[in-house]
N, C-alpha and C positions, 0 to 999 in steps of 0.2 A: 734242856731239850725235852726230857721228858716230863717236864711239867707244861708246855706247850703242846705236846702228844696229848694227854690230860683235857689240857684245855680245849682241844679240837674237837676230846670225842663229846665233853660236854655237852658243847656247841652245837653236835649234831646229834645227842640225845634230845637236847630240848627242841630244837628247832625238827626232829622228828614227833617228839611227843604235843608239837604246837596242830602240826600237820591231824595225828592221829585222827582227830574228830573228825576232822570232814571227810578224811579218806572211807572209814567206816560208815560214815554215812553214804557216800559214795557206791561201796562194795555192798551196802544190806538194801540201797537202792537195786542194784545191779542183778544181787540173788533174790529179792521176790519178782523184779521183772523174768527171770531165769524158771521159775518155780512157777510163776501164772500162765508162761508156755507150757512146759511140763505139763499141768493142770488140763489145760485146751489138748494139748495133745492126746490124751488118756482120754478126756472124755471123747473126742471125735474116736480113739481108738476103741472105746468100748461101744460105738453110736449110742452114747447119752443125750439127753436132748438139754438145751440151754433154758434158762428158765427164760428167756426172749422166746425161743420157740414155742414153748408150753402156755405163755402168755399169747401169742397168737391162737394157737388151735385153740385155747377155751375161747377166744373172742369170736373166732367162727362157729365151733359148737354152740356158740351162747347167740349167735347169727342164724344158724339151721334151726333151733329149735322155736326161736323169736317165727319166722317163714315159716313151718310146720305150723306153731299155735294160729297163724294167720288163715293160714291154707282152711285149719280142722273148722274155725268159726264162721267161715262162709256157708252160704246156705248155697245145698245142691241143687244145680238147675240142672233140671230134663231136657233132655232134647223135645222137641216137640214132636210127636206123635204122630 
């Protein structure tokens, strides 16, 4: 009997340690989805800006200043007189 107790837990040692890989991989999937919440959280919690956002505002900044150098190299017309 107890070498059949034996055998069982074998059994379910290995057939746990077969398992192990994927489960881990599973769970460290799990915890950086868990963690890159966390992350998004904090930063809206600090109002950090995303580097998406920071990539827009400089494409606008880099938009106003393009209009501005347009604007300055026109030649001023008078009204007429």
């Amino acid at each position: 009997m107890a070498a059949r107790g034996s055998e069982r837990l074998v059994d379910a040692l290995e057939e746990l340690l077969g398992e192990l890989p994927s489960r881990l991989r599973g769970r460290r999937a799990k915890l950086s989805e868990q963690a890159l919440g966390v992350l998004h959280a904090l930063v809206d919690e600090l109002n950090l800006v995303t580097r998406d956002e920071f990539d827009e505002l400089e494409l606008r900044v880099a938009q106003l200043e393009h209009r501005l150098r347009l604007l300055e190299r026109e030649p001023e017309v008078l009204p007429p007189a």
